[in-house]
VEXRO-366266 format. One line per 8 residues: number of its first residue (from 1); their letters; for each residue x, y, z of C-alpha. Coordinates in steps of 0.001 Angstrom, whole numbers, plus 500000, padded with zeros to 6 digits. Layout:
NUM	A	X:Y:Z  ...;
This chain:
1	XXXXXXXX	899661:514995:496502  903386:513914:496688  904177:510858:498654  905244:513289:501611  901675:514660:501935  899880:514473:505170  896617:513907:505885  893435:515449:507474;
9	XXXXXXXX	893276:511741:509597  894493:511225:512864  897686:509951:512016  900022:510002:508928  898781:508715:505281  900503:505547:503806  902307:508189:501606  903480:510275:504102;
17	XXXXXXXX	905089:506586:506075  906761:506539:502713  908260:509938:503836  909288:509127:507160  909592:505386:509076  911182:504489:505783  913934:506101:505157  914876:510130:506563;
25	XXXXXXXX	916971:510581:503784  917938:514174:503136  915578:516573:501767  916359:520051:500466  915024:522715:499102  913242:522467:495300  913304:518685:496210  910739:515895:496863;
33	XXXXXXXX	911576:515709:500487  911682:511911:501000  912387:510384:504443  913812:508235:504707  913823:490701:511574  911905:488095:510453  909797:486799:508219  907200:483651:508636;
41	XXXXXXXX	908346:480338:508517  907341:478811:504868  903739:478105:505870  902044:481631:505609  899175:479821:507831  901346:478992:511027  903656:482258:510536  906799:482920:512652;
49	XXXXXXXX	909525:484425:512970  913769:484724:513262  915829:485834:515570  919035:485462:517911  921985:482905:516700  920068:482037:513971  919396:485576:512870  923317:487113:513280;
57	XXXXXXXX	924442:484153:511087  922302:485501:508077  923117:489503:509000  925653:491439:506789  928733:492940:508640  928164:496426:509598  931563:498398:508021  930459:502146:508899;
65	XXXXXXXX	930570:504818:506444  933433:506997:506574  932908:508643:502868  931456:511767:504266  931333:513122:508269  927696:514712:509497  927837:517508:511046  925752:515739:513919;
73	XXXXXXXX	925888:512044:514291  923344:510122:514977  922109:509256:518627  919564:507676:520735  917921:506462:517511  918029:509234:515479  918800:510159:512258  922654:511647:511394;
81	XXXXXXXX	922095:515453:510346  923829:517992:507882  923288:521815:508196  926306:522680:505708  925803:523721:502141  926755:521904:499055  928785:522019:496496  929054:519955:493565;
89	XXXXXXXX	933060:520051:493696  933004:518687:496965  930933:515565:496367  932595:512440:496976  932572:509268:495459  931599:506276:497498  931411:503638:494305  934588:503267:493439;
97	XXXXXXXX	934030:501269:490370  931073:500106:487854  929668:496466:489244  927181:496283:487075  927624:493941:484161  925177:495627:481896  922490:493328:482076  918632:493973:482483;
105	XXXXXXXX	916862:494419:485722  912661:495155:485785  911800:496948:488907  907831:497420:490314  907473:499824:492464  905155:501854:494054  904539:505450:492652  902712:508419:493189;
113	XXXXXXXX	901869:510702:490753  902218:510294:486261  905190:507892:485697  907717:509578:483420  908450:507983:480284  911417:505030:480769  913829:506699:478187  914273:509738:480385;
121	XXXXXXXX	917685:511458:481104  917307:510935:484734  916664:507018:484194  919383:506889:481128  922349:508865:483474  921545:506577:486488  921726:502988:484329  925107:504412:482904;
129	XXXXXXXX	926437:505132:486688  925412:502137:487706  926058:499502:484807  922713:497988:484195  919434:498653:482584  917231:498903:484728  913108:498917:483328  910718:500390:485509;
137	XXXXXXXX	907304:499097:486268  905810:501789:487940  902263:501014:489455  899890:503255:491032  900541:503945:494834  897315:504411:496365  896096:501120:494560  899673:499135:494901;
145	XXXXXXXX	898131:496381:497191  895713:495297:494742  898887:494770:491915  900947:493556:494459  898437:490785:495358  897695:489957:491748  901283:489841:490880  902466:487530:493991;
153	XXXXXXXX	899843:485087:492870  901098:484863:489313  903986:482931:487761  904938:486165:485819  906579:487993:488208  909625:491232:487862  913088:490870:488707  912498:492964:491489;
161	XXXXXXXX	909103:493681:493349  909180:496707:496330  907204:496164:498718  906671:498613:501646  905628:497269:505113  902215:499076:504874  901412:496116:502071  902261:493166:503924;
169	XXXXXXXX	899073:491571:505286  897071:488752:504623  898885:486208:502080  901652:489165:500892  904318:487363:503991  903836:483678:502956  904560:485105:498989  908034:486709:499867;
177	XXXXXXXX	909072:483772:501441  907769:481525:498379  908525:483738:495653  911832:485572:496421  915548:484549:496529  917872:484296:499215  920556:487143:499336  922333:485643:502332;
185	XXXXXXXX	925133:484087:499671  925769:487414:498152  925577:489218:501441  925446:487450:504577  928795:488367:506930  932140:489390:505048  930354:489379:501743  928514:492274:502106;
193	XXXXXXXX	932050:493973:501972  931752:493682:498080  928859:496275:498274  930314:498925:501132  927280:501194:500948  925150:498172:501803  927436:497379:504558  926864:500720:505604;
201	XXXXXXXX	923260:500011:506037  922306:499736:509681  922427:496317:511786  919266:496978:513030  917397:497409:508967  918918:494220:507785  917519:492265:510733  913994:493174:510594;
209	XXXXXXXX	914484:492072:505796  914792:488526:507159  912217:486971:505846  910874:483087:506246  914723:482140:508058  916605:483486:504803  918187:487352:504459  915701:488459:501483;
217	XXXXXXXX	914722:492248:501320  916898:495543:500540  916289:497449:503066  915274:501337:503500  916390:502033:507362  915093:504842:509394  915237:505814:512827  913056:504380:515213;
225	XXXXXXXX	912588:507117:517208  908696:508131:516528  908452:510308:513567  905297:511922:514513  905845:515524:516008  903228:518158:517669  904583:520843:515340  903475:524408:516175;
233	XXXXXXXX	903484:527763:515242  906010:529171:517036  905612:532619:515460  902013:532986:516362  903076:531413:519831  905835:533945:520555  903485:536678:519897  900823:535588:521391;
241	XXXXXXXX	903093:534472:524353  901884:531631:524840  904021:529035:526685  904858:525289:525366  902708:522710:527589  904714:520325:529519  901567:517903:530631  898095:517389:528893;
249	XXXXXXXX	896347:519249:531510  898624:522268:530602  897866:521153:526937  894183:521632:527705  894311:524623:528937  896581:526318:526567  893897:525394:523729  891144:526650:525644;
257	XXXXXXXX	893495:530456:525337  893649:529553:521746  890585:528826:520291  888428:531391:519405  885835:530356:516663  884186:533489:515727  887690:535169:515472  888039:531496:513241;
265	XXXXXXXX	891214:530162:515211  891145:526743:516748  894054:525040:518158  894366:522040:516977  893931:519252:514700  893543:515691:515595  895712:514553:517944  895236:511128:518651;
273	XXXXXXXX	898650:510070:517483  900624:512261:519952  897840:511568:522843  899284:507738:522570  902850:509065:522690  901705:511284:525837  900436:508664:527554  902431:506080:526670;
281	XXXXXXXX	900616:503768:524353  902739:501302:522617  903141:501888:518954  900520:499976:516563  901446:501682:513149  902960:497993:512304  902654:494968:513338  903805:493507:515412;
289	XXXXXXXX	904656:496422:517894  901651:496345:519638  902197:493597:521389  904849:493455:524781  905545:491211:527563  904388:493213:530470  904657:491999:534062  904995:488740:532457;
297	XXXXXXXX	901505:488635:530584  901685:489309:526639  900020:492712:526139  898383:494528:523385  898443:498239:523429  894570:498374:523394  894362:496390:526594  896124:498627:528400;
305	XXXXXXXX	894964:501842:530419  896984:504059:528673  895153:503603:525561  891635:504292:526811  892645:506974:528764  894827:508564:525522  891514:508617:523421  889368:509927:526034;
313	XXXXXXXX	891742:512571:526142  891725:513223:522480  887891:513038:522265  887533:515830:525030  889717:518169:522287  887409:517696:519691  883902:517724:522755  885293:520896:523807;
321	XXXXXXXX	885370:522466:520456  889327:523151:520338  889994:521053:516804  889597:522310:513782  886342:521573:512159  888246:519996:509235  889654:517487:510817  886137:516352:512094;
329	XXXXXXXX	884939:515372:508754  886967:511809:508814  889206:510586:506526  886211:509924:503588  886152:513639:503569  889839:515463:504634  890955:518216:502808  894379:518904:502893;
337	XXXXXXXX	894910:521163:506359  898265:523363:504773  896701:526437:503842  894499:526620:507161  897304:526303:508986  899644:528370:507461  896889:530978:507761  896923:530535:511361;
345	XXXXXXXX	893446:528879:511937  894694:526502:514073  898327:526101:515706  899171:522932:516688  899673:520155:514038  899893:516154:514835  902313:515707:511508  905203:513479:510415;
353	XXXXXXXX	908522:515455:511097  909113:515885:507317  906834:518320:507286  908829:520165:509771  910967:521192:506719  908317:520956:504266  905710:523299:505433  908665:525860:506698;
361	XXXXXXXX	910133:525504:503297  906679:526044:501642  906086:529531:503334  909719:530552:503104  908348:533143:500169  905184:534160:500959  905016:534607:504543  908865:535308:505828;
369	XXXXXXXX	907341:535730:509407  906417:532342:509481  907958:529764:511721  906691:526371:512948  908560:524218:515196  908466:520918:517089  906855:520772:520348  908690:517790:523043;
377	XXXXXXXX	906564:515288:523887  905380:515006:527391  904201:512379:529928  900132:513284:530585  901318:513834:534367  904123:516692:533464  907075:513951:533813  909216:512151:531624;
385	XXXXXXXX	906946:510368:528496  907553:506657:528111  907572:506288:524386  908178:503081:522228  910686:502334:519215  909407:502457:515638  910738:499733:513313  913890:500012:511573;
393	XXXXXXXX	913111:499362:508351  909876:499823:506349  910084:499400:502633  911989:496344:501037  913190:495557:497845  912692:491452:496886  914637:489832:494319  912956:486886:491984;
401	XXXXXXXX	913556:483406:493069  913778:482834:489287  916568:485349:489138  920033:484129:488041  922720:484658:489745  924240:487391:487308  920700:489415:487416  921131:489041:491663;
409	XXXXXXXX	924041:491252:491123  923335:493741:489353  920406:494292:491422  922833:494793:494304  925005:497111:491711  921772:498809:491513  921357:499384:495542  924873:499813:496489;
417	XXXXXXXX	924597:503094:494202  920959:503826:495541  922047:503570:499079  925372:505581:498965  924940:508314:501812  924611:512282:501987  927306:514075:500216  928049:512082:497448;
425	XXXXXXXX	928128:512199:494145  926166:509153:493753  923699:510165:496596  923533:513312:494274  922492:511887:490893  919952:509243:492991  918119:512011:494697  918166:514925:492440;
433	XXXXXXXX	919337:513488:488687  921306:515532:486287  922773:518892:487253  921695:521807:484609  919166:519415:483372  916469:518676:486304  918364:521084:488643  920261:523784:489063;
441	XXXXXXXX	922835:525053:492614  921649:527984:494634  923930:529165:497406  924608:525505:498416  921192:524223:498012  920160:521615:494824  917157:523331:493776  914814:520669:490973;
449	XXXXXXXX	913236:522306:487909  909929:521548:486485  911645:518430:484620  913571:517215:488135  910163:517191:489685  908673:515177:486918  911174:512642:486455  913701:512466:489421;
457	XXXXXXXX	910599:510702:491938  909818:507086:493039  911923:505108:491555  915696:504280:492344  915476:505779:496032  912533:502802:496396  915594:500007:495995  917825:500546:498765;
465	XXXXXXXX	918663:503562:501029  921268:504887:503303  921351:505060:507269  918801:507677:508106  919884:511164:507285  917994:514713:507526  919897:517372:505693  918500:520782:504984;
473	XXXXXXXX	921314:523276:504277  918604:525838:502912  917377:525644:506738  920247:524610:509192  918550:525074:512379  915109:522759:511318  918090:519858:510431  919671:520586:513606;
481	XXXXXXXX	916251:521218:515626  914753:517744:514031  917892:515563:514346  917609:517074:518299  914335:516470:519188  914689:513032:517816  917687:512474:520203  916124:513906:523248;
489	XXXXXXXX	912745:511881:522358  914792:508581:521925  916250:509126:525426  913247:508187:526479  912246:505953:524034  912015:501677:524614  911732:498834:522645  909193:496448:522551;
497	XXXXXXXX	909757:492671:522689  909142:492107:519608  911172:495403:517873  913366:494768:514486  911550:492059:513734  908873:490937:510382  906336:488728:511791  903964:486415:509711;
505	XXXXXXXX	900583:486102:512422  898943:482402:511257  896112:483734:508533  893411:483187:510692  893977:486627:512304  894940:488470:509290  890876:490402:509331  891121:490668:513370;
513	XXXXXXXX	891686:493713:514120  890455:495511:510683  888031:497836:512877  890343:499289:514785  891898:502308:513798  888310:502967:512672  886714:502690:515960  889230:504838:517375;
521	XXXXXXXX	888056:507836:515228  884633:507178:515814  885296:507715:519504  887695:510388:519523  884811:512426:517489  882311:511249:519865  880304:509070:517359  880792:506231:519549;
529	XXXXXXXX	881849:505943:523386  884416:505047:525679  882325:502081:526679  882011:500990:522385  885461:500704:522288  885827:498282:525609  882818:496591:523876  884746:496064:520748;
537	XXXXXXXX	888052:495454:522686  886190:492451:524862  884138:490968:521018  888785:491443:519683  889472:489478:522119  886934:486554:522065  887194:486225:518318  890920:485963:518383;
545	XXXXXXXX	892531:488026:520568  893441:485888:523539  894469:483207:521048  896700:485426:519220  898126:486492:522567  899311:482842:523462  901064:482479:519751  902866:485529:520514;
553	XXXXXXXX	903757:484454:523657  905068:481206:521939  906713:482612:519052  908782:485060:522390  909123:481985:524236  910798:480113:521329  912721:482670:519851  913192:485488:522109;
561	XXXX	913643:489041:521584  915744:490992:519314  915098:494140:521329  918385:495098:523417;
């Protein structure tokens, strides 16, 4: 599975987060379509936070892009998009000289998937672009945590360590802010000027890489609209004629017309994630967006209403029979759902927007008749839905404490080529390596061979990224459709009190609330009830909840918001 793969589980994989709340950077065809605050205070077992005066002294100046126009810009949260082809004479050039200084960088990183070997033309052409020589120290994806943990707690550690959001519990906060350097000197206010595609980078993204009071992750930003989208099968739909709900009664109903199991069509998978969209559940994917201040009481999303009533909801899909039995097995046992769906077993798919593009771009061959598209979310009463920002940023590149100060830059040599935007000729080599050798132009589209596949993944797209972008000129109206539906969905979309920023909770409630996402599956499935999860919701509380819920309330009291 690539790191864009979703999941048989209620919500998207750890891989597929890679593909989205990250980064929405472009993704074409023959491609790996990859989507693309405040740290604890220096005692990992009080945790903390950053924000206001404090936090804009430490923030890079924002100098917008102006290397290359979208065709739409970005709004309400949303990614920028580009429908037009490309073509390799056009590309511009947004470094307009070599920073590096040739020196040696090691890099660990996530990856999914067999490493290619470090001498590689796609690793070779990107160290000469940029001016250094950059190692990598690829580690295993799906067991990353485990490394990361082990590294952190040695003296031995890379130049550079990534480390997405998804990784950061239990000791992993109190480590960046021990172990890694402050790039506030090198890029705090007019000095990010010296790196333009990093002052390109979103406000918003740097904010939430401040970490224990000092400016110390690279950034990848996304949009903070919510990536996950009902996507549906609009062919089947049109023939069918079946209408687009607008409320989850009308949702109900319209999978009752669908389902039909000895004809072996269902009409769904799992979809808890959009029932807490629906009904307005703040998001939990990261901490700490479940909590709010709400009618001046701090708040976390499973004490409210809204989230009972969202998996109730959900579990009456799968009661009534109208999910696919796939996605009733449970994550131990999911199979991947693609081929069911694209053979029209069920119709409705809970899925990160990248595979808006992905699964269209998948069946482009085969099946020409198919079409999927991306259903608007709803409020559960047929109005408006109340939905909640995602975070800005969710994978971060740390540099060594240990580092000097000539290795510093040329890790920022590195990232102000990795996060040059769409269009250029730097964005080019980054995403899709050596033309003619791992791929080739067709009709405006970069198109990877065997070899780009193999070699031009994970690696320099992990340091730093551009402002979210979705470009698919192979399919114009799925970039234009996806940048739209994010802009209509962030109308609607609010920001918690604590959005943008990296919170350290005090270690003691690092295990609370390990249960959770577990229990929820269990009830949506109907192996436990309604009344389990108040059960277990009461036992979160008394073991830590309510005390969690005054430091948060502290921590907002002391620092305030960086929501606006």
């Amino acid at each position: 599975m690539t790191p864009n793969a979703a999941s048989a589980s209620s919500g998207p994989s750890r891989r597929s987060f890679l593909a989205s709340t990250a980064v929405v950077t472009a993704a074409v065809a023959g491609g790996m379509p990859l989507l693309a605050a405040c740290g604890g205070s220096d005692s990992g077992s009080r945790g903390g936070t950053t924000s206001g005066k404090d936090a804009k002294k430490l923030l890079p100046a924002y100098v917008a892009s102006n290397v290359v126009t979208p065709d739409i810009p970005a709004k309400n949260g949303s990614a920028m998009g580009f429908t037009r082809e490309l073509a390799i004479a056009d590309l511009k050039t947004s470094v307009a000289k070599k920073l590096g200084k040739g020196g040696k960088v090691t890099i660990m990183s996530p990856f999914w998937g067999s490493p290619p070997k470090g001498d590689n033309p796609y690793y070779t052409a990107m160290n000469s672009l940029i001016g250094v020589d950059v190692v990598w120290q690829n580690q295993d994806g799906n067991t990353y945590d485990q490394k990361l943990g082990a590294v952190l707690a040695s003296s031995d550690i890379p130049d550079v360590v990534v480390v997405p959001s998804w990784n950061m519990g239990g000791k992993i906060p109190s480590a960046i802010t021990g172990k890694f350097a402050d790039l506030g000197p090198y890029l705090s206010g007019d000095r990010a000027k010296e790196y333009p595609n990093l002052a390109a980078i979103p406000t918003d993204a740097w904010q939430r890489s401040i970490f224990g009071g000092r400016l110390r992750g690279l950034p990848q930003p996304g949009p903070y609209v919510t990536g996950i989208v009902p996507l549906y099968r609009k062919d089947l739909f049109d023939k069918a004629g079946y209408d687009v709900p607008k409320s989850a009664d009308e949702f109900t109903a319209l999978c009752k017309e669908i389902t039909s199991p000895k004809s072996k069509r269902w009409a769904c998978g799992d979809m808890k994630w959009t029932a807490f969209n629906i009904f307005g559940v703040m998001s939990g994917s990261e901490k700490p967006l479940g909590w709010n201040l709400v009618d001046g009481k701090m708040t976390y999303r499973i004490e409210t209403p809204e989230y009972l009533e969202a998996l109730e909801w959900t579990r009456k899909l799968f009661a009534a029979g109208y999910v696919h039995p796939d996605f009733k097995l449970g994550k131990s046992q999911a199979t991947d759902p693609s081929p069911k769906f694209a053979a029209g077993e069920f119709l409705i798919w809970n899925n990160n927007i990248v595979n808006w593009y992905g699964q269209q771009a998948a069946q482009a061959t085969q099946n020409p008749s198919f079409k999927i598209w991306g259903m608007d979310l709803f409020g559960h009463d047929g109005g408006n839905p109340t939905l909640w920002a995602e975070q800005p940023a969710g994978i971060f590149a740390f540099v060594s404490k240990k580092a000097s100060e000539s290795v510093i830059r040329d890790v920022l040599a590195v990232a102000n080529v990795t996060a040059a935007p769409y269009g250029t000729k730097e964005w080019m080599l980054t995403n899709y390596g050596v033309e003619g050798t791992h791929y080739t132009m067709k009709n405006g589209v970069p198109v990877k061979n065997d070899k780009g596949n193999n070699e031009v993944v994970n690696a320099y797209v992990m340091v730093a990224s551009p402002a979210a972008t979705i470009a698919h000129p192979d399919f114009p109206d799925i970039a234009k459709a996806s940048v739209e539906w994010q802009q209509r969905m962030g109308a609607f979309t609010k920001k918690s009190s604590f959005w943008g920023l990296t919170i350290s909770e005090p270690s003691r409630f690092t295990n609370l609330s390990n249960d959770m996402e577990q229990m929820e599956d269990d009830v949506v499935r109907g192996h436990k009830s309604i009344s389990d999860m108040q059960q277990w919701i009461s036992d979160w509380k008394s073991k830590g909840g309510d005390k969690l819920r005054d430091w948060y309330k502290k921590l907002l009291d002391d620092n305030g918001s960086a929501a606006s």
